[in-house]
LOLOTOR-510736 format. One line per 3 residues: number of its first residue (from 1); for each residue x negated, y negated, z of C-alpha. Coordinates in Angstrom, 1 decimal. Example, Ala and Ser with C-alpha at 12.3 -4.5 7.8 and 13.67 -1.06 7.14 Angstrom:
1 = -12.3 4.5 7.8; -13.7 1.1 7.1
This chain:
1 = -105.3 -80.1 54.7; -107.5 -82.5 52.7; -111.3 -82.9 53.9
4 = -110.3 -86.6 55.3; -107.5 -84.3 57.4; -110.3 -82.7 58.7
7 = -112.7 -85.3 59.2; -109.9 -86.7 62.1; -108.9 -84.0 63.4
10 = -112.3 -82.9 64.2; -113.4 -86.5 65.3; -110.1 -86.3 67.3
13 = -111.3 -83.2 69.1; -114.7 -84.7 70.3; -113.2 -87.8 71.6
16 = -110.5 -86.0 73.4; -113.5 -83.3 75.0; -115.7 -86.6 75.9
19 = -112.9 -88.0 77.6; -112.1 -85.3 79.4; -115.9 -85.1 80.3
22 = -115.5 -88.8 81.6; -112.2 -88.2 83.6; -114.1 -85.1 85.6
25 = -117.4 -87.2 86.0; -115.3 -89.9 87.8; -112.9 -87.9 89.9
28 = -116.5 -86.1 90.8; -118.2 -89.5 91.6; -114.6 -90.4 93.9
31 = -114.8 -87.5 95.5; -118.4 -87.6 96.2; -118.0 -91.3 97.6
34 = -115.1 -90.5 99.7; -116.9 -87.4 101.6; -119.4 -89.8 102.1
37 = -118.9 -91.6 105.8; -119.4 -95.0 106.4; -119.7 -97.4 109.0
40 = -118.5 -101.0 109.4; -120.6 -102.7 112.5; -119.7 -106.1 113.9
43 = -116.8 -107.3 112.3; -113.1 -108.6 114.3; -111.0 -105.5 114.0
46 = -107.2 -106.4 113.5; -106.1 -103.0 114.8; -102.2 -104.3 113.0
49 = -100.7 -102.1 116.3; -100.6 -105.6 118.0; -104.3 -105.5 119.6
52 = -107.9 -106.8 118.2; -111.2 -106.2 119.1; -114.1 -108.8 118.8
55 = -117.4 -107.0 118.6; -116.0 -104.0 116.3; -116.7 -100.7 115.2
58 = -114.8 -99.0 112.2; -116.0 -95.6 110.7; -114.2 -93.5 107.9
61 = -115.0 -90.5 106.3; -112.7 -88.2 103.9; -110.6 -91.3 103.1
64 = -109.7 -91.3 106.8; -110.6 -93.5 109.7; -112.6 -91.4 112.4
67 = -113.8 -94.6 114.8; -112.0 -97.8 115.4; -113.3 -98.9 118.8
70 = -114.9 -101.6 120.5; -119.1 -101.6 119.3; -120.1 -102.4 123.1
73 = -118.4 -99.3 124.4; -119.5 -96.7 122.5; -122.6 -94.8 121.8
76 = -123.7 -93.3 118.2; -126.7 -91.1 116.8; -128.5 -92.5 114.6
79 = -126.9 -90.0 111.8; -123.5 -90.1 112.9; -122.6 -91.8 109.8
82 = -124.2 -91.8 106.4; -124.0 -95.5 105.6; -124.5 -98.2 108.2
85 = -122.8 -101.8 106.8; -123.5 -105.2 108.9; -120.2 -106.7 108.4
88 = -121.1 -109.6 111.4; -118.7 -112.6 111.5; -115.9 -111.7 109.0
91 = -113.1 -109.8 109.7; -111.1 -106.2 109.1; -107.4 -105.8 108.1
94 = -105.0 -103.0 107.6; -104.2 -102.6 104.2; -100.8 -105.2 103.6
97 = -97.9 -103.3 102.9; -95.1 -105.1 100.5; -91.8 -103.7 101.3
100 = -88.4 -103.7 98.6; -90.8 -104.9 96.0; -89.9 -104.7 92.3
103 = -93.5 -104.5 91.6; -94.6 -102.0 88.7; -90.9 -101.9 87.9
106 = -91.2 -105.4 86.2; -93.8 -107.3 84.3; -92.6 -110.9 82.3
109 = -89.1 -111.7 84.0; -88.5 -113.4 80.6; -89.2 -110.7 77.8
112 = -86.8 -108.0 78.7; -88.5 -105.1 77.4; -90.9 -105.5 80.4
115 = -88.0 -105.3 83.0; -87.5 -101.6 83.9; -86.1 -102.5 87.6
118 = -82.4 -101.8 86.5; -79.7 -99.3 85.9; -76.6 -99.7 84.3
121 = -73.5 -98.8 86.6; -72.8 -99.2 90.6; -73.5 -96.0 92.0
124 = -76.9 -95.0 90.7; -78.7 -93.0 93.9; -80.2 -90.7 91.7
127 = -82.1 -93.4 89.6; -86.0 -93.1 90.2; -88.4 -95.7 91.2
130 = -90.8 -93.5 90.9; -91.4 -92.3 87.2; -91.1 -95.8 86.2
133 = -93.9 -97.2 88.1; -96.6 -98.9 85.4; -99.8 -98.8 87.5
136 = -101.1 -100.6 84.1; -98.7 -103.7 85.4; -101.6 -107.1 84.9
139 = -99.5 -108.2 88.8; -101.1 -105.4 90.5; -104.9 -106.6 90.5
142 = -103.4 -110.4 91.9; -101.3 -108.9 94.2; -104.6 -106.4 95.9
145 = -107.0 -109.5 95.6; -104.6 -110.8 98.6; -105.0 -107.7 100.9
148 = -101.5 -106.1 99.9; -102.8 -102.0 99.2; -99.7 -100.8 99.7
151 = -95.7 -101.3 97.8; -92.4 -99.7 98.1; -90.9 -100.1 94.4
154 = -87.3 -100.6 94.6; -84.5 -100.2 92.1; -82.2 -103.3 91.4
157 = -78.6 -103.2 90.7; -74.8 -104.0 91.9; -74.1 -101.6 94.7
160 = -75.7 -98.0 95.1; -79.1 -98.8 93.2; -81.4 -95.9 93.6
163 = -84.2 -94.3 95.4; -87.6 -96.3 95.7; -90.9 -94.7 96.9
166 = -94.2 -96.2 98.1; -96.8 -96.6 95.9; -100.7 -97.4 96.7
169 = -101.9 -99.9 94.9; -104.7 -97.4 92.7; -104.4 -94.7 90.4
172 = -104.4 -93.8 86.5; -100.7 -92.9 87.0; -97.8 -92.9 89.2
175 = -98.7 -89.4 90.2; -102.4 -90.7 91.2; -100.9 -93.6 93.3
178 = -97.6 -91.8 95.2; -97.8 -92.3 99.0; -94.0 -91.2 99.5
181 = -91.8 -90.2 97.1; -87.8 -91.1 97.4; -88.4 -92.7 100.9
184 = -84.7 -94.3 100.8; -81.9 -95.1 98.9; -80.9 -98.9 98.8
187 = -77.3 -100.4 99.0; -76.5 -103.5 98.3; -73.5 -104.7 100.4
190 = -70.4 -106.2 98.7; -71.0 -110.0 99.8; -67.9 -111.2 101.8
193 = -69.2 -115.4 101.4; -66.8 -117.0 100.4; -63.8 -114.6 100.4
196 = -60.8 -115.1 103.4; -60.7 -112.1 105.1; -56.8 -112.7 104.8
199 = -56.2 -113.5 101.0; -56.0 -109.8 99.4; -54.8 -111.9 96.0
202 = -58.3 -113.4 95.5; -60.4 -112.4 92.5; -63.5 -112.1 94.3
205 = -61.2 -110.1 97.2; -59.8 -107.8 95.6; -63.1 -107.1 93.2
208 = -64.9 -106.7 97.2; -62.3 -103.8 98.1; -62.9 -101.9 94.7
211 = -66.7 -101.6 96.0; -66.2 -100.9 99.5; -63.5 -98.4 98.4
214 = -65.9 -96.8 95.9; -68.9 -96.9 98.9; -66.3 -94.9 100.8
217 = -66.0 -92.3 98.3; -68.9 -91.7 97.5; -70.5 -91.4 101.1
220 = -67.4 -88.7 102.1; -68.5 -86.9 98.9; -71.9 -87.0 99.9
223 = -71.5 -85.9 102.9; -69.1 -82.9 102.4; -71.8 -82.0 99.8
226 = -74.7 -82.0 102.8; -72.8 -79.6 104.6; -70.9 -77.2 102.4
229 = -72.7 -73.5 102.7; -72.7 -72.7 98.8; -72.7 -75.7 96.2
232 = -71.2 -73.9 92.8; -72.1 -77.1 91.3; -75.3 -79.4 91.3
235 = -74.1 -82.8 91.3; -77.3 -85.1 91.2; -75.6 -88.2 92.4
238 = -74.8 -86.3 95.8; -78.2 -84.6 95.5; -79.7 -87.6 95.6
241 = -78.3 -88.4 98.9; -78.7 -85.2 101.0; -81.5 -86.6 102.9
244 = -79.3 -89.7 104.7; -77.4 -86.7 106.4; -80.4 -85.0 107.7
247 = -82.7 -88.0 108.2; -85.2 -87.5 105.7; -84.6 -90.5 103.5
250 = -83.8 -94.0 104.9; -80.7 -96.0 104.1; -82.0 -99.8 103.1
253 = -78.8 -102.0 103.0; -79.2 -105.4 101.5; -76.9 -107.5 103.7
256 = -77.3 -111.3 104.6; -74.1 -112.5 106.1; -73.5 -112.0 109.6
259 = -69.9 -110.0 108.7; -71.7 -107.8 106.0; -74.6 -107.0 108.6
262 = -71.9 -105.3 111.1; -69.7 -104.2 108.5; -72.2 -102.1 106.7
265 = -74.0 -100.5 109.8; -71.1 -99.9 111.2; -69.8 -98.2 107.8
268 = -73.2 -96.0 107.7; -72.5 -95.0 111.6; -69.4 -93.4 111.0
271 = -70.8 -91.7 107.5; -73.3 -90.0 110.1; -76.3 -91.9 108.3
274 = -79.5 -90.8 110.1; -81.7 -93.7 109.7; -81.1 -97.6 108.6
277 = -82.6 -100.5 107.8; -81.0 -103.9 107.1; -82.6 -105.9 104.0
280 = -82.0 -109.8 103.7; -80.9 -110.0 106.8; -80.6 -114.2 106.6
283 = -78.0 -114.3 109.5; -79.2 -111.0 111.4; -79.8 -113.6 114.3
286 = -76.5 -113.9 114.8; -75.6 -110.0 115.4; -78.7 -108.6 117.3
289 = -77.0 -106.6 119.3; -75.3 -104.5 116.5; -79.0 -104.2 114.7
292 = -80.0 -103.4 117.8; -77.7 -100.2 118.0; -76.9 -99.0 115.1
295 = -80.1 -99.7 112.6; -84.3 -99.4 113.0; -84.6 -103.1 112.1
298 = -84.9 -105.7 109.8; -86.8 -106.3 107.0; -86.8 -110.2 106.4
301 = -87.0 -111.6 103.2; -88.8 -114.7 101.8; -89.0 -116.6 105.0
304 = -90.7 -119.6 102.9; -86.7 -121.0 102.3; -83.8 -122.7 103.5
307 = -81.7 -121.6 106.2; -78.4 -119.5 105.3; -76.4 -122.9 106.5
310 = -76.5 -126.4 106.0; -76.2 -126.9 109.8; -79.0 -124.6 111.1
313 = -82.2 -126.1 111.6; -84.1 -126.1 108.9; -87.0 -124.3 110.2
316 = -84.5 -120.9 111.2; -86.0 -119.1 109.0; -89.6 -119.5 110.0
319 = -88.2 -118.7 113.5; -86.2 -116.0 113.1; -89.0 -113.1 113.3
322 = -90.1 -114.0 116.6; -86.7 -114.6 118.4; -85.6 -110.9 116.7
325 = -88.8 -109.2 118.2; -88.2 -111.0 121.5; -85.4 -109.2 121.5
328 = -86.5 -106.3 120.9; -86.3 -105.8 117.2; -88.4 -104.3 114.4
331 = -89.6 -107.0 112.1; -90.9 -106.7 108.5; -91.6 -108.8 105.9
334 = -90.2 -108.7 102.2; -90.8 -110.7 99.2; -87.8 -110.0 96.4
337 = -85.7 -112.5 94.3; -86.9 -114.7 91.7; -90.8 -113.8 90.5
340 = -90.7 -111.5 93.6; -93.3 -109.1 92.1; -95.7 -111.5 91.5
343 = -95.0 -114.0 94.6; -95.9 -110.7 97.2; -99.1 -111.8 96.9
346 = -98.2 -114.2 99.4; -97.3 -112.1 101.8; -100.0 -112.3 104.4
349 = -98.6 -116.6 104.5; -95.6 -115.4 105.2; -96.9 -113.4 108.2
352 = -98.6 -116.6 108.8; -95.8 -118.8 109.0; -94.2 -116.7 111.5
355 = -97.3 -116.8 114.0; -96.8 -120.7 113.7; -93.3 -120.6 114.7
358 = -93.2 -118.2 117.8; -95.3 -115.5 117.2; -98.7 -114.7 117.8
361 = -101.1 -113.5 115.7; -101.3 -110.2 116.2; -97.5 -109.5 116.5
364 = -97.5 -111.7 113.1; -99.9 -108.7 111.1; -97.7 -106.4 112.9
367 = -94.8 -107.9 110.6; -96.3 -106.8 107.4; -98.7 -103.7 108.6
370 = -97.8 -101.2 111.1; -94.1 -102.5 111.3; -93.6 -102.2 107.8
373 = -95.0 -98.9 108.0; -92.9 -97.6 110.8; -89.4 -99.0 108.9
376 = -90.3 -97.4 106.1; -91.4 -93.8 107.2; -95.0 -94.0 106.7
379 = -96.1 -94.8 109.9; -98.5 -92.0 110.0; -100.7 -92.4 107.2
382 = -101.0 -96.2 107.2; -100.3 -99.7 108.7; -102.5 -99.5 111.7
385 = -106.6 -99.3 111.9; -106.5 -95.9 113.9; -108.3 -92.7 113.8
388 = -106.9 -90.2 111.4; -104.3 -92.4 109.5; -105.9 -93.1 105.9
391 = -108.6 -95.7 105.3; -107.0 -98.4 103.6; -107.8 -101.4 104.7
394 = -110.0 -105.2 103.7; -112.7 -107.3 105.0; -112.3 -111.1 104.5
397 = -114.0 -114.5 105.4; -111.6 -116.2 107.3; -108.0 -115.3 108.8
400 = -105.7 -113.6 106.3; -102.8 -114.8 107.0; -104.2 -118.7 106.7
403 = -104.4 -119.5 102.6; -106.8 -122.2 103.8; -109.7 -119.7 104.9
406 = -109.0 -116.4 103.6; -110.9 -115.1 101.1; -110.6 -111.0 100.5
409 = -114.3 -109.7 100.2; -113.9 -105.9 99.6; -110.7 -103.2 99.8
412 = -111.1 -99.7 100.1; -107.7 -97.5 99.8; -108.0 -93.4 101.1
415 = -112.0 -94.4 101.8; -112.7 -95.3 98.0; -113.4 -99.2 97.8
418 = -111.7 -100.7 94.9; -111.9 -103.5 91.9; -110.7 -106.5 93.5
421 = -111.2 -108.6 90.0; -108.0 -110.0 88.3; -107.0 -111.9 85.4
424 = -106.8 -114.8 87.2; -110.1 -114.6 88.2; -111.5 -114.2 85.1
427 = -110.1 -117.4 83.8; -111.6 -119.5 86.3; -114.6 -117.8 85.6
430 = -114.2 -118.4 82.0; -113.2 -122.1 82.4; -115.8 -122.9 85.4
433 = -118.3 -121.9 83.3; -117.0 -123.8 80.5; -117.1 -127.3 82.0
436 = -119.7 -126.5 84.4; -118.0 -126.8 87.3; -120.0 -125.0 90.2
439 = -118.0 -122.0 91.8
C-alpha cells in the first residue's frame, strides 16, 4: 500500500469514528428530549375518537401521551411536568395517517428508476414494502408539513401485489421509521366493467376467469399450507400469507364495482379470511349490507372526483363517507392513482370535503385518524389523542381540514418534535426574498 493508500484509509477511519460519535450524540440528545415531559395548555384538542375539548390540556412524556383532558377539570403540581407551553387559540391534531399510499416506494412518476412500487408477475404476496421504503424520498417533508405523520406503503401490481407496512413519517432508515411491519397483503380484484356476465368468448372474459381461477388456487394452497402440522417445504409465497388464516395480517381488496365488491368478500369468506378491508370502493354504496357483513370497512379513495356513473349526482362521491357511516360503516380516507404519493398531502381537504357534505367535523378527522388507525391494525399506538397511545400529533393556526386557514405550526412523532421545512418552502423563501415580496 502506497503512502497516499494510507493517507485515505486513515482519513477514512477518523471520519467514520466522528460519525459515529455524531450518530450517538443525537440518539443521546432524542432520547434525552423524549424523557423529558411536556405540557400543551390552552389549545382545542381534536381528540380524532369523534369528541373535542375547548379549553385543553395535553401532556406527553416517553413519546407517549399521559393527559389529554379538559384544563378546567383538572388539577396539577406545579412540577408535574417539566415544560409548561402556552399554546392559547390554535389547535391540536392526531397525527394524519395516509392509508395504501405508494409513498417512499416512488419518487418522479416519470424517470423510472425512481419507481420501486412494482413487481413483475400476478401473485407476488411475498413482495416487501418494507425494505424498499426511501425515507430520503424529497415527498416526505411536503407530505408532514400537512399534518400526515403517519403512511401505510403499498405494493402496486396486477392481482396479488404484496405485503405493505406502516411507516412513520421520521427515521434515518426504514428500520428507524417501522410502525408495523407486513400489516396486510393487498388484492386487486379482476375488474368485471365492462364484461357480460354471460359472454364466456370475450377477450376481457375469458382473461377475468384466468385471474379469478388463479385467486382460487392460490388461496386453497394457502390455506392447506396454514394448517398442515409439518411443512417439508418452505414455500414463501404461502408463507407470506399465513397470517389471513389466523388474523394477523389484513386482506386489502381493491374493488370499485358494485359486482366485484360482493364477489371478492364473499370469495375471502369462504377462504376463511380473518380480517378485510375493501379499497376503492366507488360503488360500495350500493352493497352496504355485504360490507357490512363480511368486511371491517371501507377505505375510500380520492373523493375529489367524478362519480363512478354518468347518471349519479355528481357530488356522490363527496357524499358517500357520511351515508356509509350512517350506516354504520368504518370510513377511511386514501389518496392512490395518478401523483398519489405526492397528492396525500391533501388529505386533511379530503376529510374536509366530507364534513361539507354530511359529516361533521369530528366524525370527518375520524376518517383519516382513529378510523384509519383501527382499519389498518394500529389502533393502539396511534390515531386518537389518548393517554398511553404514542405522541404523534400537530398544532396548527386554523382548522386542518380547511386549506383556507390551516397552517401546521409544529409536529412531534413518539414525543420528539420534528423538521417541518420542505423544498417547497425553501423556494418561496428563496424567491420572496428575491423580489421582495413580504412573507
Amino acid at each position: 500500500m502506497d503512502g497516499l493508500s494510507i493517507l485515505m484509509a486513515k482519513k477514512m477511519k477518523m471520519i467514520q469514528k466522528h460519525l459515529f460519535t455524531l450518530m450517538l450524540v443525537i440518539a443521546f440528545c432524542n432520547a434525552n428530549a423524549q424523557s423529558k415531559s411536556c405540557l400543551f395548555m390552552g389549545a382545542q384538542l381534536h381528540l380524532g375518537n369523534g369528541k373535542t375539548i375547548e379549553n385543553g390540556a395535553l401532556g406527553i412524556k416517553n413519546g407517549k401521551i399521559t393527559l389529554a383532558a379538559d384544563a378546567n377539570k383538572i388539577r396539577l403540581s406545579k412540577d408535574a411536568y417539566d415544560t409548561i407551553i402556552n399554546v392559547q387559540g390554535k389547535h391540536i391534531y392526531p397525527g394524519f395517517i395516509s392509508l395504501i399510499s405508494e409513498l417512499g416506494l416512488k419518487e418522479i412518476d416519470a424517470v423510472r428508476a425512481t419507481r420501486d412500487e412494482t413487481e413483475v408477475g400476478l401473485l407476488n404476496p411475498h413482495v416487501r414494502a418494507l425494505t424498499a421504503y426511501n425515507t430520503d424520498s424529497r415527498i416526505i417533508p411536503t407530505i408532514r408539513s400537512n399534518g400526515i405523520l403517519t403512511v401505510q406503503a403499498k405494493p402496486q401490481g396486477t392481482l396479488l401485489t404484496g405485503s405493505s407496512s406502516i411507516f412513520k413519517l421520521t427515521g434515518w432508515n426504514w428500520e428507524d421509521a417501522v410502525l408495523k411491519i407486513d400489516d396486510g397483503i393487498h388484492l386487486n380484484w379482476p375488474e368485471s366493467d365492462g364484461i357480460k356476465a354471460k359472454d364466456d368468448t370475450s377477450k376481457g372474459n375469458v382473461k377475468r376467469k384466468k385471474h379469478l381461477a388463479l385467486l382460487e388456487e392460490i388461496f386453497t394452497d394457502a390455506k392447506s399450507y396454514a394448517f398442515k402440522n409439518a411443512k417439508t417445504e418452505k414455500n414463501i409465497k404461502l408463507e407470506a400469507m399465513l397470517g389471513l388464516f389466523d388474523g394477523s395480517k389484513i386482506l386489502y381488496i381493491e374493488a370499485n364495482k358494485a359486482r366485484d365488491i360482493s364477489e371478492s368478500l364473499v370469495f375471502a369468506h369462504q377462504h376463511g379470511i380473518k380480517k378485510c378491508v375493501i379499497t376503492g370502493g366507488a360503488e360500495a354504496l350500493m352493497v352496504q349490507e355485504n360490507i357490512k357483513k363480511y368486511s371491517l370497512g371501507v377505505i375510500l379513495s380520492r373523493l375529489h372526483k367524478l362519480p363512478e356513473n354518468p347518471d349519479d349526482p355528481v357530488d356522490l362521491p363527496f357524499k358517500t363517507p357520511a351515508i356509509l357511516t350512517d350506516n354504520g360503516i368504518t370510513v377511511a380516507l386514501g389518496y392512490t392513482g395518478e401523483m398519489g404519493a405526492m397528492g396525500s398531502r391533501n388529505l386533511g381537504y379530503l376529510a374536509g370535503t366530507a364534513a361539507a357534505y354530511g359529516l361533521n367535523k369530528d366524525d370527518a378527522l375520524k376518517l383519516i385518524t382513529s378510523n384509519a388507525a383501527l382499519l389498518s391494525g394500529i389502533q393502539d399506538e396511534i390515531g386518537s389523542l389518548e393517554t398511553n397511545k404514542k405522541a404523534t400529533f400537530f398544532i396548527t393556526e386554523g382548522d386542518a381540514l380547511d386549506m383556507r386557514t390551516s397552517k401546521v405550526l409544529n409536529a412531534w412523532i413518539d414525543g420528539l418534535e420534528v423538521d417541518l421545512d420542505n423544498p417547497q418552502k425553501q423556494l418561496y423563501h428563496k424567491y420572496s426574498k428575491k423580489y421582495g415580496v413580504n412573507e
